[in-house]
C-alpha positions in Angstrom: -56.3 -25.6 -53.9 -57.3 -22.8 -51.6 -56.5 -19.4 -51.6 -53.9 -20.4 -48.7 -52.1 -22.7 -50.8 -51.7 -19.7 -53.1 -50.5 -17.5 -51.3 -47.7 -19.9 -49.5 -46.8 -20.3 -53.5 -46.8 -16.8 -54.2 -44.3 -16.1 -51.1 -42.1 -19.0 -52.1 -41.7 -17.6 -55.6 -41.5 -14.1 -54.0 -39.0 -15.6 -51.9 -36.9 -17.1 -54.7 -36.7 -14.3 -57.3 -35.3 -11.7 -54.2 -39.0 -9.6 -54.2 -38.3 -9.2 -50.4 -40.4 -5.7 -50.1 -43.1 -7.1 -52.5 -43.7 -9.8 -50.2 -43.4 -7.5 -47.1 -45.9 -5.5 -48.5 -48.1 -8.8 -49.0 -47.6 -10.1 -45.2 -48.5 -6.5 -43.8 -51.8 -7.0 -45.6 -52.1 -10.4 -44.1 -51.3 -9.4 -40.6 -53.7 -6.3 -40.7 -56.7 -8.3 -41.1 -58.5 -10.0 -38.3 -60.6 -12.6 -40.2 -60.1 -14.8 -42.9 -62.5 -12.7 -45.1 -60.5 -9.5 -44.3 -56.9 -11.6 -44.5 -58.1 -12.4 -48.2 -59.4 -9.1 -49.5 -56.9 -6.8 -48.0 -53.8 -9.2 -49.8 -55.9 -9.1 -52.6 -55.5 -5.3 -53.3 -52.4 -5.5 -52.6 -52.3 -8.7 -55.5 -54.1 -6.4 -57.8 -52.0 -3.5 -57.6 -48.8 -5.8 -58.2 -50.6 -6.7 -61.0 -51.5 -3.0 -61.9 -47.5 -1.6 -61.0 -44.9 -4.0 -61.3 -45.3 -6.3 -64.2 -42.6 -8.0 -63.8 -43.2 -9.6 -60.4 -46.6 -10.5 -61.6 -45.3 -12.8 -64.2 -43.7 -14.7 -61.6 -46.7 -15.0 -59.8 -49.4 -14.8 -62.2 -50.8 -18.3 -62.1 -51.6 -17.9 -58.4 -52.2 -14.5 -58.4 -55.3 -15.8 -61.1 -56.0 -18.2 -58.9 -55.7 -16.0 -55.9 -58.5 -13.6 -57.5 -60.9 -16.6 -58.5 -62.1 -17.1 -55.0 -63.2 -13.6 -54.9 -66.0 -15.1 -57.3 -67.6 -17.4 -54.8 -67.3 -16.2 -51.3 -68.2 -19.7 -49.5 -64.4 -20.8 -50.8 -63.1 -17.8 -48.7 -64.1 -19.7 -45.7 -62.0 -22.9 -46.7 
C-alpha cells in the first residue's frame, strides 16, 4: 500500500468519526506542498503532532498513521 492509500484511509476515518478540523488541518499540509516529497513530509508533521496532541484521534488512525510514518524510512517508496 502507498502512503496515498493511507492517507485516503486516514481522511475516510477522519471523515466518519466527525474530526472535520483535524482533517482540514491535514489537507492544508497537502495543498502547501508542491511535490510529492514535500506533500508527504509536511502531512507528516502534521501526523506526528496528532500523534503528539490529540490522542484520541490517533487511535482512530493509528494503523495508517504507522504506516504513513514507515515510508519516511525508505525514501525511493515516497516516489510511488
Amino acid at each position: 500500500m502507498s502512503w496515498m492509500n493511507d492517507l485516503y484511509v486516514i481522511y475516510q476515518k477522519l471523515d466518519a468519526n466527525s474530526c472535520e478540523a483535524v482533517k482540514n488541518d491535514i489537507l492544508k499540509a497537502q495543498m502547501d506542498g508542491c511535490s510529492r516529497g514535500e506533500i508527504y513530509f509536511l502531512v507528516l508533521q502534521q501526523l506526528v503532532r496528532i500523534k503528539r496532541e490529540k490522542a484520541p484521534v490517533y487511535e482512530l488512525i493509528k494503523e495508517e498513521v504507522e504506516s504513513f510514518i514507515h515510508y519516511s524510512s525508505n525514501p525511493y517508496k515516497l516516489s510511488a
